[in-house]
PyMOL Python script that loads the backbone (N, CA, C, O; Angstrom):
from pymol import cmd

cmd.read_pdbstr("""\
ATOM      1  N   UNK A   1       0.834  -1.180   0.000  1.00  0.00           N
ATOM      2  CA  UNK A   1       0.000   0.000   0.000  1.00  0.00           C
ATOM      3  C   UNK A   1       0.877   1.241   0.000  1.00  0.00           C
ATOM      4  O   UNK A   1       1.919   1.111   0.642  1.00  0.00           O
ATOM      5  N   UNK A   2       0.707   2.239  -0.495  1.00  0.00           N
ATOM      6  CA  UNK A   2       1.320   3.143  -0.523  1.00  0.00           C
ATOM      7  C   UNK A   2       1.103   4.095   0.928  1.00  0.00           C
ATOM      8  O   UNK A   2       0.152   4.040   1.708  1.00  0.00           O
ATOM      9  N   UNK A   3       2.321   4.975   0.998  1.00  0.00           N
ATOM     10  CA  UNK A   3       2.450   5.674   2.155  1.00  0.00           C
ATOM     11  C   UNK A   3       1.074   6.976   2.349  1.00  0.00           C
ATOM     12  O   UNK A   3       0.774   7.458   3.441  1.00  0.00           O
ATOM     13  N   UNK A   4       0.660   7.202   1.536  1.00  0.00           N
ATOM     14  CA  UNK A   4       0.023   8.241   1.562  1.00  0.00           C
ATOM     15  C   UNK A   4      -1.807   7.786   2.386  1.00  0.00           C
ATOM     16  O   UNK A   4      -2.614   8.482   3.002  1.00  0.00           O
ATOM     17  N   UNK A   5      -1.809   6.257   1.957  1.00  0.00           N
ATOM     18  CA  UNK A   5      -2.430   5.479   2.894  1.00  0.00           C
ATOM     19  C   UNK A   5      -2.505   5.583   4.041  1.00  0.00           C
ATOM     20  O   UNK A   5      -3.574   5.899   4.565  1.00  0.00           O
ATOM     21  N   UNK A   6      -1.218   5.312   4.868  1.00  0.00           N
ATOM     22  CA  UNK A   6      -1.062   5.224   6.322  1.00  0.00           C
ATOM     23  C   UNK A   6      -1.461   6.165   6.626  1.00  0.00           C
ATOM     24  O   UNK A   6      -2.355   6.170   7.473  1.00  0.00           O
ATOM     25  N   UNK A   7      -0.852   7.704   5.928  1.00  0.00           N
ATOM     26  CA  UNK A   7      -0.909   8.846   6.530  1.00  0.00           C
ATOM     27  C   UNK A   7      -2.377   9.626   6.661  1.00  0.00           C
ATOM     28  O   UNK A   7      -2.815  10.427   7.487  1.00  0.00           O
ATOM     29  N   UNK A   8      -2.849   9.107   5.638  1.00  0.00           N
ATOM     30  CA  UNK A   8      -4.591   9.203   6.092  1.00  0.00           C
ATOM     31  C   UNK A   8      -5.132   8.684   7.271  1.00  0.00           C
ATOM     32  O   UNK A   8      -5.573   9.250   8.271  1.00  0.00           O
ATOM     33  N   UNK A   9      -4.994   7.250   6.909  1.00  0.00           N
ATOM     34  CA  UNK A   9      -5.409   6.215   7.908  1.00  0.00           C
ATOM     35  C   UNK A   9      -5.169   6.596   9.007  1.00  0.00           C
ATOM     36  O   UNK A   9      -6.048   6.422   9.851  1.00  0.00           O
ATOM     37  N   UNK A  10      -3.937   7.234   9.398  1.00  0.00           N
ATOM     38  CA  UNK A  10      -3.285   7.280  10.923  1.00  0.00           C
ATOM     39  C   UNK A  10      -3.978   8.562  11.140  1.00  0.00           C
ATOM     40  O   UNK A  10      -4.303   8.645  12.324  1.00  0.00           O
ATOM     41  N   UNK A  11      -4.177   9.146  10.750  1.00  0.00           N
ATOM     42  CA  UNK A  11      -4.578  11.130  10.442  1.00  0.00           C
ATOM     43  C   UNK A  11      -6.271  10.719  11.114  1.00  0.00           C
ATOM     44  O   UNK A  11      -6.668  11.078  12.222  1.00  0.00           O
ATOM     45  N   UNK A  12      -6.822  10.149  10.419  1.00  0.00           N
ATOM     46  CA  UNK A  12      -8.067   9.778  10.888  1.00  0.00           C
ATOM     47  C   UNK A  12      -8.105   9.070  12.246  1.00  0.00           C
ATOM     48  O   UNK A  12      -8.749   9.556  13.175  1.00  0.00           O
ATOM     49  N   UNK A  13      -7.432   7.945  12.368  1.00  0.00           N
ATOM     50  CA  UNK A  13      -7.625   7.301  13.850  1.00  0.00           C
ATOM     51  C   UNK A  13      -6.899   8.508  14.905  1.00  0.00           C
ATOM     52  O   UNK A  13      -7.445   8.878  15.945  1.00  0.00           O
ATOM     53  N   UNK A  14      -6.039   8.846  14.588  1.00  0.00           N
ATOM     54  CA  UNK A  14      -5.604   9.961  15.906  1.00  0.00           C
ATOM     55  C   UNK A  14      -6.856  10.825  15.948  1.00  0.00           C
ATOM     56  O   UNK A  14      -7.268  11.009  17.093  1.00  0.00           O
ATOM     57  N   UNK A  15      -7.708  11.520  14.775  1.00  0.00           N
ATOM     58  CA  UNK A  15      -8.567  12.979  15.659  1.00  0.00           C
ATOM     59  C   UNK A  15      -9.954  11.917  15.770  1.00  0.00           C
ATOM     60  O   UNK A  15     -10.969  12.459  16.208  1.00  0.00           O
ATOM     61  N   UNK A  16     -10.041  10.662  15.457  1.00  0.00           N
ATOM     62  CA  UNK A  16     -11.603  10.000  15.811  1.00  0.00           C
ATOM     63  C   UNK A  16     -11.518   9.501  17.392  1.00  0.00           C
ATOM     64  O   UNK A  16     -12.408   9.529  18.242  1.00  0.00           O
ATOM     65  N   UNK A  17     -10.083   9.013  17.507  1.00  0.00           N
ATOM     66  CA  UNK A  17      -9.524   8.615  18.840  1.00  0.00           C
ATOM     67  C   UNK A  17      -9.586   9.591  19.927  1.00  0.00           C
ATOM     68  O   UNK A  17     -10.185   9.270  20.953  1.00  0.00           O
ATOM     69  N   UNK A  18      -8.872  11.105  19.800  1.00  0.00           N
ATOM     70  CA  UNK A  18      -9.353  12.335  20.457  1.00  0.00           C
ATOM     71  C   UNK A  18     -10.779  12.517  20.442  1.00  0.00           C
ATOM     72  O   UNK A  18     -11.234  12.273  21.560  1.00  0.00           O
ATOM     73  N   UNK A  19     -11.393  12.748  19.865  1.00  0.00           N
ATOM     74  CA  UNK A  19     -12.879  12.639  20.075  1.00  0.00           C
ATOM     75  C   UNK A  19     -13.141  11.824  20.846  1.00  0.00           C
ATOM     76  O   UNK A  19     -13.326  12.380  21.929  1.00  0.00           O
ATOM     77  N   UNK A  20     -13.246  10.972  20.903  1.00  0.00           N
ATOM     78  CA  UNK A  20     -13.976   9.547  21.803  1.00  0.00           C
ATOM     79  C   UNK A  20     -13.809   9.827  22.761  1.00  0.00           C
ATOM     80  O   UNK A  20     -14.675  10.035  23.610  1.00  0.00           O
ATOM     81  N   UNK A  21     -12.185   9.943  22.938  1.00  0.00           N
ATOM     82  CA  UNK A  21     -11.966  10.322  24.693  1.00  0.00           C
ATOM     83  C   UNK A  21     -12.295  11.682  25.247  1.00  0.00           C
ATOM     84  O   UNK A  21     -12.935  11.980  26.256  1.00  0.00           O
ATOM     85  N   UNK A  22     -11.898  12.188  24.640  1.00  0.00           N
ATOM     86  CA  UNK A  22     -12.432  13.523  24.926  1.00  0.00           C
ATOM     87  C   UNK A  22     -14.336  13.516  25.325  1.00  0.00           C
ATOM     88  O   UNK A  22     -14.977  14.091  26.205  1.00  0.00           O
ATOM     89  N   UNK A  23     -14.603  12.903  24.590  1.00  0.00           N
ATOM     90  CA  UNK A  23     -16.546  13.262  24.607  1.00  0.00           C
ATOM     91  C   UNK A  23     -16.431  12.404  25.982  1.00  0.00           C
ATOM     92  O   UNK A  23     -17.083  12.880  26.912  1.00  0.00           O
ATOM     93  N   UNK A  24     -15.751  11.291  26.242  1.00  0.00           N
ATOM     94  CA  UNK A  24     -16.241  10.580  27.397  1.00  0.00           C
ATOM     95  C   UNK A  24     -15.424  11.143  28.494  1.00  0.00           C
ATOM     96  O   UNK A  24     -16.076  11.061  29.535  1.00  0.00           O
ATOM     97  N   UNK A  25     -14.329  11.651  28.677  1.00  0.00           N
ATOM     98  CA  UNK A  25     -14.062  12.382  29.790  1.00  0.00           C
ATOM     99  C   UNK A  25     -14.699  13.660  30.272  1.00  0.00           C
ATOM    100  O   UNK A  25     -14.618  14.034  31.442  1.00  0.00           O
ATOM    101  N   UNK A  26     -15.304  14.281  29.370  1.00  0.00           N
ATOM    102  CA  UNK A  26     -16.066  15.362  29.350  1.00  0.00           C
ATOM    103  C   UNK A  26     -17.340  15.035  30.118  1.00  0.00           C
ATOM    104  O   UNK A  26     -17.872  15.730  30.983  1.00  0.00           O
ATOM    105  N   UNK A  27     -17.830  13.571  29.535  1.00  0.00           N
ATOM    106  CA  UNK A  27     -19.357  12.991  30.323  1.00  0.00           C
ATOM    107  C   UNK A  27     -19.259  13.129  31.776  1.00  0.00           C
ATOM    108  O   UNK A  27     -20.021  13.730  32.533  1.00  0.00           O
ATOM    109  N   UNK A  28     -17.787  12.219  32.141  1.00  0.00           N
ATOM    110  CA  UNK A  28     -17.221  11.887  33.410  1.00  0.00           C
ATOM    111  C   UNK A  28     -17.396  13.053  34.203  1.00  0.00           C
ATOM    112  O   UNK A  28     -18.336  13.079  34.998  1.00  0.00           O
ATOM    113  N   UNK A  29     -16.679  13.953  34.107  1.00  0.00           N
ATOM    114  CA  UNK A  29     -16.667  15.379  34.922  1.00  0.00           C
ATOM    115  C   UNK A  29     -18.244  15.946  34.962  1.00  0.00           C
ATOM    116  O   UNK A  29     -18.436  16.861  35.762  1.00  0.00           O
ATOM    117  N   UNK A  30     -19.105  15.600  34.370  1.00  0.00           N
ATOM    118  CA  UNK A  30     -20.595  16.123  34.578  1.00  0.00           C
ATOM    119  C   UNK A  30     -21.289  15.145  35.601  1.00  0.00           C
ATOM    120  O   UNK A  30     -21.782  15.446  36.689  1.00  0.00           O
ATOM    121  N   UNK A  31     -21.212  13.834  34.969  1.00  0.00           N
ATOM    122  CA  UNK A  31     -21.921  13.017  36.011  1.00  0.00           C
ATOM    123  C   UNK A  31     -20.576  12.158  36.908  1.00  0.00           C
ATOM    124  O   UNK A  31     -19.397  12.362  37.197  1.00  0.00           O
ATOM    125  N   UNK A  32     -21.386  11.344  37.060  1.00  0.00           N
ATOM    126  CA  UNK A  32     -20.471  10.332  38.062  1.00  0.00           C
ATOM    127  C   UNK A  32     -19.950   9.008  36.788  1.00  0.00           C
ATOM    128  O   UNK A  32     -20.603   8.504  35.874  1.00  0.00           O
ATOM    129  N   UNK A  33     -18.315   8.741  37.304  1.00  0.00           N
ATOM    130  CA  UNK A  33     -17.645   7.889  36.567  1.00  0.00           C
ATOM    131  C   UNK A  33     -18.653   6.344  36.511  1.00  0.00           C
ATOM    132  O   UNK A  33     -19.141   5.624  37.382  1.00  0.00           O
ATOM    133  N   UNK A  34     -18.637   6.323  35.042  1.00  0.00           N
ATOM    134  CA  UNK A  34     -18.985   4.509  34.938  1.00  0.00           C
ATOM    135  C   UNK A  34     -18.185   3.687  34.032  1.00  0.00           C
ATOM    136  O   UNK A  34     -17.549   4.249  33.141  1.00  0.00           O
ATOM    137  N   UNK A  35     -18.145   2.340  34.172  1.00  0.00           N
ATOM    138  CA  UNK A  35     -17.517   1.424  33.284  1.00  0.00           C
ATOM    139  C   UNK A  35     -17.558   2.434  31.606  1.00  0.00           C
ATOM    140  O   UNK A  35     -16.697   3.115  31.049  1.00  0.00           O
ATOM    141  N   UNK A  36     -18.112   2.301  31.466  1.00  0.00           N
ATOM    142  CA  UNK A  36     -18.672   2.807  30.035  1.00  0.00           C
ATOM    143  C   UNK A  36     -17.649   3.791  29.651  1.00  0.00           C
ATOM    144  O   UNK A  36     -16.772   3.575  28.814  1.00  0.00           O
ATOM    145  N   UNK A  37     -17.828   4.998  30.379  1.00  0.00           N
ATOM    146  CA  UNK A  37     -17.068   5.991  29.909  1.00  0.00           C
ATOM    147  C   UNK A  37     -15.109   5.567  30.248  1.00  0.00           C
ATOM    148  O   UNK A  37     -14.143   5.996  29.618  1.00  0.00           O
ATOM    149  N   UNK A  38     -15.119   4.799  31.209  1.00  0.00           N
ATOM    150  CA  UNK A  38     -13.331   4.389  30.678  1.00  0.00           C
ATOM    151  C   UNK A  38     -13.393   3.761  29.939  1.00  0.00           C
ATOM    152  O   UNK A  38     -13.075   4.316  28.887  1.00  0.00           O
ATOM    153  N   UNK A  39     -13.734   2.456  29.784  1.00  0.00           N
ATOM    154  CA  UNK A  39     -13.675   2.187  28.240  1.00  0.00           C
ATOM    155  C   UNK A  39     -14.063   3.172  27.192  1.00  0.00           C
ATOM    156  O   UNK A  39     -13.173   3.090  26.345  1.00  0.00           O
ATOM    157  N   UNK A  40     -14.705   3.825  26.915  1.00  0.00           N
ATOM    158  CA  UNK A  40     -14.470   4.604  25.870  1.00  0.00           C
ATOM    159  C   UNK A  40     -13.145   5.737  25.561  1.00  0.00           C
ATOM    160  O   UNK A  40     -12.889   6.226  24.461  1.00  0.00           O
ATOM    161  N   UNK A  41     -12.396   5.993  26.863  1.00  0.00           N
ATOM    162  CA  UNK A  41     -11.561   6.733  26.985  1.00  0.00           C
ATOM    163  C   UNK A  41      -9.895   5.848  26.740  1.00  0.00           C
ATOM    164  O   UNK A  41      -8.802   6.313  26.415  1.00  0.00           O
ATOM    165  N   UNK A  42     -10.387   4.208  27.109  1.00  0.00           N
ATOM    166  CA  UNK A  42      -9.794   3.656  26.886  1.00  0.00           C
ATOM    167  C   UNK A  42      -9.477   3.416  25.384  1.00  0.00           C
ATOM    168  O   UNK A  42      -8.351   3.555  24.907  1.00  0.00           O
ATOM    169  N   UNK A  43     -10.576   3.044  24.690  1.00  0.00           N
ATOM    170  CA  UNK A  43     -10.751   2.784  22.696  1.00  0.00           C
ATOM    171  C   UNK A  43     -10.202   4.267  22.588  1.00  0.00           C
ATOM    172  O   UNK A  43      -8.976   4.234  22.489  1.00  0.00           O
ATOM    173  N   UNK A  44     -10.671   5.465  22.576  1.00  0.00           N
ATOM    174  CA  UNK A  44      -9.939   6.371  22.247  1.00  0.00           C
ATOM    175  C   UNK A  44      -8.793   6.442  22.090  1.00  0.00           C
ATOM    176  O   UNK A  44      -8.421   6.865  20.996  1.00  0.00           O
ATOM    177  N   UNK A  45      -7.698   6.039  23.171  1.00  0.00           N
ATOM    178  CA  UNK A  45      -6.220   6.375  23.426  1.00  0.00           C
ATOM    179  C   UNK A  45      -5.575   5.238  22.706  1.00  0.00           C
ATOM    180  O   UNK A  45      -4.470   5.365  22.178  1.00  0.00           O
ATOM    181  N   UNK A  46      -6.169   4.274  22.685  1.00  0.00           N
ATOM    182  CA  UNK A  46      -6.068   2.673  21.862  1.00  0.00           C
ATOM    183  C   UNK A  46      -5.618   3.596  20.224  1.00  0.00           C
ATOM    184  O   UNK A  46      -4.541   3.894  19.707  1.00  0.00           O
ATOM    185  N   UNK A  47      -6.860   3.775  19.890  1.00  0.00           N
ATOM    186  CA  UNK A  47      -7.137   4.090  18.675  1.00  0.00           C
ATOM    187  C   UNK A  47      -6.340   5.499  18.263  1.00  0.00           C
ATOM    188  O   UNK A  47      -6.341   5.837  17.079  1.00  0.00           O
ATOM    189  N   UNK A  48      -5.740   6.217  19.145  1.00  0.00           N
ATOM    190  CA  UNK A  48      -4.478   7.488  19.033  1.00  0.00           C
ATOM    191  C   UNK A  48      -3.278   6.748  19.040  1.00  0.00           C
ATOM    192  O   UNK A  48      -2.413   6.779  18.164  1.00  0.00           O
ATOM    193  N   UNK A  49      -3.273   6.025  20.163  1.00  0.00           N
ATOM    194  CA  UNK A  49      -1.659   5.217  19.545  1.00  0.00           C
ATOM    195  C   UNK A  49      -1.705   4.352  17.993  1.00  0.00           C
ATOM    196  O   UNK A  49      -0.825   4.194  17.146  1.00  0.00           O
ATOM    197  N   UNK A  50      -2.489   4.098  18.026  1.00  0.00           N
ATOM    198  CA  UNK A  50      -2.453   2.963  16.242  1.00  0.00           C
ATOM    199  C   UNK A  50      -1.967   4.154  15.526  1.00  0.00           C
ATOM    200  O   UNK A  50      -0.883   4.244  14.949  1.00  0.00           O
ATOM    201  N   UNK A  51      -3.154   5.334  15.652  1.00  0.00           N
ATOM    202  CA  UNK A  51      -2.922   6.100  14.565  1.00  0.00           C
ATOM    203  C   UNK A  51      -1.725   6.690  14.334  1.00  0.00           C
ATOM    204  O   UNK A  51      -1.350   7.004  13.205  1.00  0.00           O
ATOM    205  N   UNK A  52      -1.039   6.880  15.419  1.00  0.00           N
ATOM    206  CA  UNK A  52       0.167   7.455  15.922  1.00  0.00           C
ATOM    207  C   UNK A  52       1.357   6.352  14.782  1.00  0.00           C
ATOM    208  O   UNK A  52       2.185   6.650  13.922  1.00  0.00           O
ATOM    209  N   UNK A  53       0.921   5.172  15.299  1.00  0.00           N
ATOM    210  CA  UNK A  53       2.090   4.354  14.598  1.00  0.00           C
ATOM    211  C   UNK A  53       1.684   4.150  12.833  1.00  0.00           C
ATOM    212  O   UNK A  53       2.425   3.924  11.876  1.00  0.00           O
ATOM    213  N   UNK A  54       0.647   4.284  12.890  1.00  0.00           N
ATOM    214  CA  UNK A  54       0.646   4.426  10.954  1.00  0.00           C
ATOM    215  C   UNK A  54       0.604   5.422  10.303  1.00  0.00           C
ATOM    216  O   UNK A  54       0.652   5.400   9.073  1.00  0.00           O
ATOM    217  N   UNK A  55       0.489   6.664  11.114  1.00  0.00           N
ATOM    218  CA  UNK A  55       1.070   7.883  10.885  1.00  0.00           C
ATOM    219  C   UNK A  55       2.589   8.027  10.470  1.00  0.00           C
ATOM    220  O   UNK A  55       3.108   8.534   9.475  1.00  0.00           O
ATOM    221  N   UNK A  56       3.201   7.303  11.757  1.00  0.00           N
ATOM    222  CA  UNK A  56       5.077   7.363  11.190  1.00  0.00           C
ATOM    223  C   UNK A  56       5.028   6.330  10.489  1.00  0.00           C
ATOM    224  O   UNK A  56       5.701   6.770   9.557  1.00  0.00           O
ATOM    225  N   UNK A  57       4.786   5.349  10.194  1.00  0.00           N
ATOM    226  CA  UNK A  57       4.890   4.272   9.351  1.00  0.00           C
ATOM    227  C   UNK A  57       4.812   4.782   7.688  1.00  0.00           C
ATOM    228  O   UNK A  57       5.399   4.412   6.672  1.00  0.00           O
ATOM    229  N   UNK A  58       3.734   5.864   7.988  1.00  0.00           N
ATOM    230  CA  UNK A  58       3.538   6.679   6.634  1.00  0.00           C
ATOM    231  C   UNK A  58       4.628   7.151   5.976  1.00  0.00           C
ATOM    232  O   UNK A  58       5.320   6.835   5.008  1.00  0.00           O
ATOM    233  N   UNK A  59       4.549   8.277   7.061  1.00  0.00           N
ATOM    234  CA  UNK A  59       5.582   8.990   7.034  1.00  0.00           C
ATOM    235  C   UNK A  59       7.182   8.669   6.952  1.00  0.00           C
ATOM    236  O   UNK A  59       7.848   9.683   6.740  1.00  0.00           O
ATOM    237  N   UNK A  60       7.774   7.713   7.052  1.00  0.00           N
ATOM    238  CA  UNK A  60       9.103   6.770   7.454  1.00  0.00           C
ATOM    239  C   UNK A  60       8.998   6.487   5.237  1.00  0.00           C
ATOM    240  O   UNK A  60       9.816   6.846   4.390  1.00  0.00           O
ATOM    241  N   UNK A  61       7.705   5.767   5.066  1.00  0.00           N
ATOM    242  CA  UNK A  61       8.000   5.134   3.937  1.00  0.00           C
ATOM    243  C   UNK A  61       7.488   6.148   2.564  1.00  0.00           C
ATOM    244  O   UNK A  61       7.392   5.674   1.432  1.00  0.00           O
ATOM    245  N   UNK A  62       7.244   7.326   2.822  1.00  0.00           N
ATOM    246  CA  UNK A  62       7.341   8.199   1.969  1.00  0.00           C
ATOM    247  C   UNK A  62       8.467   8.563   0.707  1.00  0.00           C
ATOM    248  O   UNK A  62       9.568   8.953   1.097  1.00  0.00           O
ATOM    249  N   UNK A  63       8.308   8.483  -0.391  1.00  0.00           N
ATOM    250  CA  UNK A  63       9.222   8.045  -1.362  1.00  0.00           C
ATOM    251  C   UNK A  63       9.598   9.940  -1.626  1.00  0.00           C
ATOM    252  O   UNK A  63      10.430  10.294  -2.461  1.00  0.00           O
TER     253      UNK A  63
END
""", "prot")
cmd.dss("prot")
cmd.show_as("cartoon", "prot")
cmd.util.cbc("prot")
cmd.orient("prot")
């Protein structure tokens, strides 16, 4: 696959990943903490590191 791939790919999972966590830490501070919202804060940060690594992966194999 070409690099310009990753760099989407990764571009997208890092700001969908910020979102997630962000919307669910945001919940947290209004109401009271539940399972729900760490896991979602959890998939978020999950889903920022991937993007993180196919971001440089992109970026590394850029011709």
């Amino acid at each position: 696959m070409s690099a310009m791939f990753w760099i989407v790919a990764g571009a997208v999972l890092v700001v969908s990943g910020l979102a997630i966590a962000a919307t669910a830490a945001r919940g947290v501070r209004r109401a009271g903490s539940t399972g729900a919202n760490g896991m979602a804060i959890a998939v978020g940060g999950g889903l920022v590191i991937w993007g993180a690594i196919a971001l440089t992966v992109g970026l590394l194999t850029q011709d």
